[in-house]
C-alpha positions, 0 to 999 in steps of 0.5 A, spaced: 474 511 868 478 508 864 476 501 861 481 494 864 482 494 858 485 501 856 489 500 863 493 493 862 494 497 854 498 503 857 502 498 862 504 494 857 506 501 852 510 503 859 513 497 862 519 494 860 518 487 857 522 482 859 528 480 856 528 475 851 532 468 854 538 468 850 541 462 846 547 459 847 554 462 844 558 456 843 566 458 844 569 462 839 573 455 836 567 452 836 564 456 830 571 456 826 571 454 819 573 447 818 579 447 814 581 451 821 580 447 825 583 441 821 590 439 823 597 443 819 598 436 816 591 435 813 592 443 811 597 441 807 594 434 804 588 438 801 594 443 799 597 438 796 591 435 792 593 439 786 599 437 785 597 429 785 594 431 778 599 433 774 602 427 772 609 431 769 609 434 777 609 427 780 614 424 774 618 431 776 617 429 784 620 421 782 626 424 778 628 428 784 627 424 789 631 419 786 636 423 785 637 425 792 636 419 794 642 417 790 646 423 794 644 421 801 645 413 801 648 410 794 649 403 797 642 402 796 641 403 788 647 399 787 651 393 790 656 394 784 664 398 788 664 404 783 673 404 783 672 397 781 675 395 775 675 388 770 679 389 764 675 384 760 669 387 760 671 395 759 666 398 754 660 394 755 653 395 752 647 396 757 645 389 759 642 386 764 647 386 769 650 393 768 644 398 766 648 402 763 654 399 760 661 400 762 667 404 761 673 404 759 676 400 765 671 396 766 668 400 771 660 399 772 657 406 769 650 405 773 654 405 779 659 411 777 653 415 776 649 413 782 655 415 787 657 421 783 651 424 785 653 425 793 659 430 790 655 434 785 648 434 789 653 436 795 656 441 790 650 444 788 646 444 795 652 448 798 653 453 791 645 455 793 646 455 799 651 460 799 647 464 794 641 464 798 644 466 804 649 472 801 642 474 796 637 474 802 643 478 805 644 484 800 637 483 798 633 484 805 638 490 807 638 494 800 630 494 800 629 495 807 634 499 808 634 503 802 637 511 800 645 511 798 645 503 801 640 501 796 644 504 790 651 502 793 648 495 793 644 495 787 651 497 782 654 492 785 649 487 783 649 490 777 656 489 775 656 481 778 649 481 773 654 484 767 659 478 768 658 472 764 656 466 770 661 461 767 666 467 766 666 468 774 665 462 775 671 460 772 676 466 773 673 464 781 675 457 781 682 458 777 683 464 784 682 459 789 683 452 786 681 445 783 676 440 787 669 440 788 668 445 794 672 451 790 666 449 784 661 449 789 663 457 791 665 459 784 657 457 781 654 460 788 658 467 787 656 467 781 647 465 781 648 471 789 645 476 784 638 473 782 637 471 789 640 478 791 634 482 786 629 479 788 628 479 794 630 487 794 623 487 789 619 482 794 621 486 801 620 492 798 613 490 795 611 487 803 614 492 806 608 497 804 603 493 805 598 495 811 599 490 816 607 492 816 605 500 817 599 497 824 606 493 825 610 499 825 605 503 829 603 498 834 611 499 837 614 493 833 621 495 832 624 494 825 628 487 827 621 486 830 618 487 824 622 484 819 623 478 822 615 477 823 613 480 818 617 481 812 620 475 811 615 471 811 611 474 806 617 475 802 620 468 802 615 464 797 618 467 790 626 466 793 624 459 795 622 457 787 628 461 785 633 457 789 629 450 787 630 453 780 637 455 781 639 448 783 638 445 777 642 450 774 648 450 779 647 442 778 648 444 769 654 449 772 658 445 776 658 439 771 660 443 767 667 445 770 668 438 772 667 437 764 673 443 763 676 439 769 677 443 775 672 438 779 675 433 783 681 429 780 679 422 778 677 416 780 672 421 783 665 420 779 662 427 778 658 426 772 661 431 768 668 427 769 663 422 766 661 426 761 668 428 759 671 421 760 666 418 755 667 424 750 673 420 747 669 414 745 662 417 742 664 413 735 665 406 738 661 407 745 657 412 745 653 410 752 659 412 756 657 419 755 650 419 753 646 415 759 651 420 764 649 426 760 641 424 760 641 423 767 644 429 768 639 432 763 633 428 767 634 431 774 636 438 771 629 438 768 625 435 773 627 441 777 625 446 773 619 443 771 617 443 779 619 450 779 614 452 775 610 449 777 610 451 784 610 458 781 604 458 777 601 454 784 603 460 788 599 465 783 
């Protein structure tokens, strides 16, 4: 006869121990990072913590805002009326009371510049604007479509690349008209073409990725496809090129108000300012100079922030 012992051994080998009690499984929002579980807009605030160190960004950042700020409510930078004239302190230095001097009618040049950037920022944004929405056009159906639309679209392109800027801008606005919206439609039909090769190179880049193909697969339909999924992923390096491109629509569109084909005076587009202030660089430089350097001002702070956001973005 087997021993106590050797029968509970055998029992123990043969029967099933009992499960082991399990420890709680908290739900699957519980054990997510804490980043995920942060709000978008502290998402953003860490995001954004980078930036807040580069001291030429925010300076950049200050430039712009300032500029826009100029564009969207003038009044409250200046309390001078831009078209207001006073004979007897016509070609003022800078001073206290006017900051930048005055023109040759005695008008406040502060002011004139404050005001003139509601047309040339408007000019700007609705150049980009237009370039933005013919480039991403073009772009997105030649690199997606591909084949003889691709090649047709391409040549295009590459004629419009071959042109000088300011000679289509110039042969455009001599076609259609003077004044402000005629040099906004000039300049975006002239910057449509890098918006146009660039968004080909990204979505062709995007759309042979994995997770376009599972889309694909998984009975997505080509809109479907690349609306959710494409375009997304494919609008970072055309967003850094329309901050870009902004500051030279600015550079393009105060250069044919130079030429003359802005808006007519008394309108004070800042390169109407430029222009007017050329005729007295002997006796009153500032008419000219502190336009100019402002203008140069918000033109490099814009490209500064778009570098930057490249570089962020690598």
């Amino acid at each position: 006869m087997p021993s106590s012992n050797a029968v509970r051994d055998l029992d123990q080998r043969f029967i099933p121990a009992a499960p082991a009690a399990t420890a709680y499984a908290p739900p699957p929002t519980a054990v997510l990072p804490a980043w995920r579980r942060r709000s978008r807009w502290a998402r953003l605030l860490a995001a954004s913590r980078p930036l807040s160190r580069r001291p030429g960004f925010l300076l950049a950042a200050l430039v712009v805002a300032f500029a826009l700020l100029a564009a969207v409510a003038p009044g409250a930078l200046s309390g001078f009326d831009p078209n207001a004239t006073a004979p007897l302190a016509k070609l003022t230095a800078p001073n206290a009371t006017h900051w930048f001097g005055t023109d040759e009618l005695g008008r406040d040049l502060y002011t004139r510049v404050i005001h003139g950037a509601s047309l040339s920022i408007q000019a700007a944004l609705l150049a980009v604007g237009l370039a933005l929405l013919g480039g991403l056009t073009l772009g997105v159906l030649s690199g997606f479509a591909g084949g003889r639309v691709d090649a047709v679209i391409m040549r295009v392109i590459d004629v419009l690349l071959a042109l000088p800027g300011l000679l289509l801008a110039l042969a455009i606005v001599t076609a259609i008209g003077f004044g402000t919206l005629p040099v906004a439609l000039a300049v975006g039909v002239g910057i449509i073409p890098g918006f146009a090769r660039t968004t080909r190179a990204e979505v062709l880049r995007v759309k042979t990725l994995p997770y376009v193909e599972a889309a694909r697969l998984g009975g997505a339909s080509w809109l479907q496809t690349l609306w959710r999924h494409i375009l997304p992923n494919a609008w970072g390096p055309v967003a850094v090129l329309a901050t870009l491109d902004f500051g030279a629509a600015i550079l393009a569109t105060a250069g044919l108000s130079f030429l003359g084909f802005g808006a007519a005076p008394p309108a004070p587009e800042w390169g109407t300012l430029i222009a007017t202030g050329r005729h007295f660089l002997i006796t009153a430089p500032w008419v000219a100079l502190l336009p100019g350097v402002f203008v140069v001002a918000v033109v490099f702070s814009l490209n500064h922030l778009a570098r930057t956001l490249e570089e962020i973005k690598r």
